[in-house]
C-alpha positions, 0 to 999 in steps of 0.5 A: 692245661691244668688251669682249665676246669675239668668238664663233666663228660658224659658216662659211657653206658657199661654194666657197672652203672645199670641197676639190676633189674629181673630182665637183665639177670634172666638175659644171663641165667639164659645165657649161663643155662645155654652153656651149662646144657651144651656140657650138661648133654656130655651127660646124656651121652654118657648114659647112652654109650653106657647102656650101649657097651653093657651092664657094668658100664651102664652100674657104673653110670647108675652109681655116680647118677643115684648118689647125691653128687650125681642127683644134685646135677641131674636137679641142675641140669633138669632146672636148665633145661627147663628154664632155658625152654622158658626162655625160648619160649619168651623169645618165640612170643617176642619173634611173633611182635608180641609181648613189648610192653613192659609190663609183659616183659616184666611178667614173662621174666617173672614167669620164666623164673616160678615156672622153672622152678615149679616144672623141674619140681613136678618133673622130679616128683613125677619121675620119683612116683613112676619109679615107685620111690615115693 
C-alpha cells in the first residue's frame, strides 16, 4: 500500500475552510443573542421580584443596576435584544420568500448589524433624557 500514490480526496465541507463572510457571523452573534437573552431575562425577574418584596430589596436591585457593572449589562442585554428582534425580523421576510438574492442578503445582514446599534443607542438616550439625566 506504500508504494501507491496518494490520491487527492475531496474536503469535507467544515467551518475551518469557509471565509468568514457578514452573514455567517450574524447566523452566530444570532444565535449567541438567543442564549445571552434566555439568562439576560434572569434580570427581569429579578427586578420584578424585587419590586414585589419591598423597598430594601428593590435598593439592592437598583444599586448593582446603576453602578457601571450593572449598566454595561443592561447595554448588552438591550443590544441583544435588539439585534436579536432584527434578526427575526430578517427571518419573518425570508418565511414570506422574500428577500434571497444575495445582494438582499447581504443588506439585510448589514442593516441588522448599524440598526442595532443605532436602536440600542436611541433607546438609551431616550431613557436617559425621560429620567431627566441628560
Amino acid at each position: 500500500m506504500a508504494d501507491t500514490p496518494a490520491r487527492t480526496r475531496p474536503r469535507s465541507p467544515h467551518i475551518g475552510i469557509y471565509r468568514p463572510m457578514l452573514t455567517m457571523i450574524m447566523s452566530i452573534v444570532h444565535r449567541i443573542t438567543g442564549g445571552a437573552l434566555y439568562f439576560g431575562t434572569l434580570l427581569l425577574v429579578w427586578w420584578l421580584v424585587a419590586a414585589a418584596t419591598g423597598p430594601e430589596a428593590y435598593a439592592t436591585f437598583l444599586d448593582v443596576a446603576t453602578s457601571w457593572i450593572g449598566r454595561l449589562v443592561l447595554l448588552g442585554y438591550t443590544w441583544a435584544l435588539i439585534h436579536h428582534l432584527l434578526g427575526g425580523l430578517k427571518h419573518f421576510v425570508w418565511d414570506m420568500g422574500k428577500g434571497f438574492d444575495l445582494t438582499t442578503i447581504e443588506w439585510l445582514a448589514r442593516l441588522s448589524v448599524v440598526g442595532s446599534v443605532l436602536l440600542t443607542g436611541v433607546v438609551w438616550i431616550l431613557a436617559y433624557a425621560m429620567a431627566g439625566a441628560l
